[in-house]
RODO-2510 file (C-alpha; in nm, 4 decimals, decimal comma):
residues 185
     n   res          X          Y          Z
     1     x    -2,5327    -1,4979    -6,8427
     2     x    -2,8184    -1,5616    -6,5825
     3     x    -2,6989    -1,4561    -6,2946
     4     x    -2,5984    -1,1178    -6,5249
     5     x    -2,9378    -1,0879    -6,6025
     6     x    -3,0693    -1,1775    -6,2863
     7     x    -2,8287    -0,9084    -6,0933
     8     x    -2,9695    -0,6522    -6,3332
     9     x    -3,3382    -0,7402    -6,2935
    10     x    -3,2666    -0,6991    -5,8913
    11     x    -3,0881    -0,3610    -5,9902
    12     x    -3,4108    -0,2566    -6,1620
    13     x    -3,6741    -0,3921    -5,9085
    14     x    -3,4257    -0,1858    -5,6130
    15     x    -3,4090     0,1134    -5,8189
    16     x    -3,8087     0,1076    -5,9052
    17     x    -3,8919     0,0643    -5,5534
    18     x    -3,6854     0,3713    -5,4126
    19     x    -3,8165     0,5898    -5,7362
    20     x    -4,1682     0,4814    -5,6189
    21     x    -4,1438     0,4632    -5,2240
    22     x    -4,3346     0,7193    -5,0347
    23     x    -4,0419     0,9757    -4,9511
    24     x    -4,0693     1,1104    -4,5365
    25     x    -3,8388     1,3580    -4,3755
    26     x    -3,7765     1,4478    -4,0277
    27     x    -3,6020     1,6885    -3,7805
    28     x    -3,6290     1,7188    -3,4125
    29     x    -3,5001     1,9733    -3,1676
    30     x    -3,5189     2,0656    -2,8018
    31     x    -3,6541     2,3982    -2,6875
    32     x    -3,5101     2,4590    -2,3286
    33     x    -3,7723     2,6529    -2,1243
    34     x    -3,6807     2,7829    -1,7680
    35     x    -3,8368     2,4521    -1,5961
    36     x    -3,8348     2,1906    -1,8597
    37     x    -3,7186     2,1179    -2,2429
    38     x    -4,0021     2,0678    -2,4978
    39     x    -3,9003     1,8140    -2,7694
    40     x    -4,0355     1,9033    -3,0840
    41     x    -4,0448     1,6504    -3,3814
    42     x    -4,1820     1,7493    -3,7168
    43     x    -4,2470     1,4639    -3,9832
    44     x    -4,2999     1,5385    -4,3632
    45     x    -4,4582     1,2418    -4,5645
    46     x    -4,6025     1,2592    -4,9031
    47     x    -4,9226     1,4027    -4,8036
    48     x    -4,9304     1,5287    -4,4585
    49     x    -4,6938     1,7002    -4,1797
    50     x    -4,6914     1,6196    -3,8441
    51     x    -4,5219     1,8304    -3,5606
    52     x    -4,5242     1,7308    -3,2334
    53     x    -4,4612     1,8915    -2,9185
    54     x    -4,3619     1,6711    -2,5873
    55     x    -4,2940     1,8188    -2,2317
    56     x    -4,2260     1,6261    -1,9267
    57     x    -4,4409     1,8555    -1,6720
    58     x    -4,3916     1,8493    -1,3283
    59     x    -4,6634     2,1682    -1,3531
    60     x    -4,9364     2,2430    -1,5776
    61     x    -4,8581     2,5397    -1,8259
    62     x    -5,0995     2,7279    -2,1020
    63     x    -4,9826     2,7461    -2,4085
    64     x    -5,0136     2,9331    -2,7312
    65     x    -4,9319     2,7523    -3,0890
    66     x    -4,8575     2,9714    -3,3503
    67     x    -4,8882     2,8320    -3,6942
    68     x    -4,7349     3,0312    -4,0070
    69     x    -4,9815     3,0745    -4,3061
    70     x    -4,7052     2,8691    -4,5353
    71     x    -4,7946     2,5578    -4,3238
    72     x    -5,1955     2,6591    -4,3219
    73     x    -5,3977     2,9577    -4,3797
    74     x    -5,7168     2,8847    -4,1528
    75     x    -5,7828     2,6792    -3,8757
    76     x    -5,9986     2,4290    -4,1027
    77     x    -5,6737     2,3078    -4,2358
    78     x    -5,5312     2,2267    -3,9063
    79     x    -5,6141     1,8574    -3,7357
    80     x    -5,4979     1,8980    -3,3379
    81     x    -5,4563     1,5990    -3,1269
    82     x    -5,3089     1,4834    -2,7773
    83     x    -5,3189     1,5919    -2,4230
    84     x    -5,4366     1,9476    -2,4251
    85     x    -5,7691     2,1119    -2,4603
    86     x    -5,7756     2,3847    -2,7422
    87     x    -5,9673     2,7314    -2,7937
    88     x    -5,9133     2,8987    -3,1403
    89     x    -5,7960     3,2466    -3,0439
    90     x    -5,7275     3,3712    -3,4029
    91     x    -5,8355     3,1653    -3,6984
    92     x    -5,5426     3,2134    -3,9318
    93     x    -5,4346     2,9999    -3,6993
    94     x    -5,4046     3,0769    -3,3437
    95     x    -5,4340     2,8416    -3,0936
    96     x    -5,4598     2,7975    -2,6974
    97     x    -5,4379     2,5034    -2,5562
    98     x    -5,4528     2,4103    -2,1934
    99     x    -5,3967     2,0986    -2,0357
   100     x    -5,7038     1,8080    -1,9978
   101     x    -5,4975     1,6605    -1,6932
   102     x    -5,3148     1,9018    -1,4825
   103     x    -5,0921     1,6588    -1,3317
   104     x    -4,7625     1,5828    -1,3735
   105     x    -4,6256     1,3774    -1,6338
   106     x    -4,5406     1,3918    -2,0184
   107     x    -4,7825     1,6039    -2,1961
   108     x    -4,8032     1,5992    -2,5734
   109     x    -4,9738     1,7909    -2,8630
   110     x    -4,9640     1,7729    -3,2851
   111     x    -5,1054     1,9022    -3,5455
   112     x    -5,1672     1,7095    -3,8871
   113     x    -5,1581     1,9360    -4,1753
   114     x    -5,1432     1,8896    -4,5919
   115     x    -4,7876     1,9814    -4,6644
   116     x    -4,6962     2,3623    -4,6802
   117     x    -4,3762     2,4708    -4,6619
   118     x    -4,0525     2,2298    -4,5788
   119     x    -3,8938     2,4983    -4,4263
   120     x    -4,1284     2,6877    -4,1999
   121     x    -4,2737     2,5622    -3,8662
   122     x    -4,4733     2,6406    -3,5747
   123     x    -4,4338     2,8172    -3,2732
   124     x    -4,5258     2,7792    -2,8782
   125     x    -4,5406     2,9951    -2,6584
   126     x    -4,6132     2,8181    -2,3100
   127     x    -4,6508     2,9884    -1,9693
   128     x    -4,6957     2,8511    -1,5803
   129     x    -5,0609     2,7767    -1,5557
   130     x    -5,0650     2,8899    -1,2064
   131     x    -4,9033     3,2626    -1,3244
   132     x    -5,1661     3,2651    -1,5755
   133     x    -5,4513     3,1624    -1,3452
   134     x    -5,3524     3,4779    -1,2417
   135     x    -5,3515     3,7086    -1,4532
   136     x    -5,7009     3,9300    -1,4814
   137     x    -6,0204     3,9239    -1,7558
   138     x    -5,8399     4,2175    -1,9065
   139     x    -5,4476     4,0826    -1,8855
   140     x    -5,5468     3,7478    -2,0330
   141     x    -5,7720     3,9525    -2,3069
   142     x    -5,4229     4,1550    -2,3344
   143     x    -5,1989     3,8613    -2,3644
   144     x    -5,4619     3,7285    -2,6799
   145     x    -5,4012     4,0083    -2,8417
   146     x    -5,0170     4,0188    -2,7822
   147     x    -5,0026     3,6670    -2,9373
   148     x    -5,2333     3,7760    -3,2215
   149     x    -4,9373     4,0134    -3,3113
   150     x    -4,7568     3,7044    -3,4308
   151     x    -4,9566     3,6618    -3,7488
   152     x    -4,8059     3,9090    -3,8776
   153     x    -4,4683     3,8162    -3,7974
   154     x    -4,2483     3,7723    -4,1743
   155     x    -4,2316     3,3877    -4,2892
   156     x    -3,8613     3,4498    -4,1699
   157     x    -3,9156     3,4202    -3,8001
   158     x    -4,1093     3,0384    -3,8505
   159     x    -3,8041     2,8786    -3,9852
   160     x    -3,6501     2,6173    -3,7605
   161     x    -3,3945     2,8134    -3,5767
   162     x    -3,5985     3,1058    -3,5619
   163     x    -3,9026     2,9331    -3,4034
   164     x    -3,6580     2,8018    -3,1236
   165     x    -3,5031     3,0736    -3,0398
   166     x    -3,8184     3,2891    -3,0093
   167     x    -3,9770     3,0105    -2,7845
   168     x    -3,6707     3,0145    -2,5571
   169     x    -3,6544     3,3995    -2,6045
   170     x    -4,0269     3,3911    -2,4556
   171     x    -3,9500     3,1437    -2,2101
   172     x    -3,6802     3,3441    -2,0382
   173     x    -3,9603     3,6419    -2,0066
   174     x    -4,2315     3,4683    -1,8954
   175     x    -4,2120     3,6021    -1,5002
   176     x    -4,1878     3,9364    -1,6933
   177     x    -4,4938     3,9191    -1,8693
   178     x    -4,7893     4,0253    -1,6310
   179     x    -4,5968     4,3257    -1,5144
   180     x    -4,5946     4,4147    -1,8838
   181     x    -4,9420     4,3682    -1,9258
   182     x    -5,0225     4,5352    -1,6307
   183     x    -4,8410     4,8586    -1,7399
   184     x    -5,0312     4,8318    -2,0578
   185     x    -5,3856     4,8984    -1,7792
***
């Protein structure tokens, strides 16, 4: 009769402790850019996300991070950490960052957020840091404005699959890009 009773207070304690415990998801994928893969890791706890972005560089690149509204609505929600420098371009939120460090090596960058939607991430959009050191005043102000365009976007095209392809998508048109802006002139 004790060890009955005993088996069922361990049954309760186990069952308490997995009701109680903070719950935590995760996912991770691989965007494959032309040069280099970017591992991206998202982590959902009970009161803050996480994604994170890592790149093994062997060259420095610009990037733009593109966060949906359902994850946060203005920049003041947004914490940004790691190994790039960052310039709000768009405060619903838009976000360039640029590398402290231009040397090789592994290069990483998150954002801390409340939790917003389970579903819906981030997006970014990196180019060659020597293509974009040239690029004019006007193709670069160009470029801000073509990235803008992505707030709009529909929640749709932030979901995990989505995001990925449309990094890759970019990726593959990257050499493309400055001739496009230039016909825009």
């Amino acid at each position: 009769m004790v060890v009955l009773i005993s088996i069922v207070i361990i049954i309760v304690i186990l069952l308490s402790v997995s009701l109680f415990a903070p719950s935590q998801s995760e996912f991770s994928q691989t965007i494959n850019y032309a040069d280099f893969n970017v591992d991206k890791t998202v982590v959902l706890s009970e009161n803050e996300r996480i994604e994170t972005y890592s790149v093994q560089l062997k060259n420095p690149v610009i990037g733009f991070l593109i966060i949906p509204k359902t994850i946060a609505s203005d920049i003041s929600q947004i914490k940004v950490s790691g190994d790039f420098e960052t310039e709000v371009i768009q405060s619903d939120p838009i976000i360039r960052i640029e590398p402290k460090d231009l040397g090789p090596g592994n290069k990483k960058i998150a954002i801390t957020t409340q939790i917003g939607d389970n579903v819906q991430t981030s997006i970014l959009l990196l180019i060659p840091y020597i293509e974009y050191t040239e690029f004019s005043e006007t193709e670069k102000q160009q470029l801000d404005e073509l990235i803008k365009g992505f707030s709009d976007l529909d929640a749709n095209y932030f979901t995990i699959e989505e995001s990925k392809k449309i990094m890759e998508e970019f990726s593959q048109n990257s050499a493309e890009l400055k001739k496009k802006l230039t016909r825009v002139n």
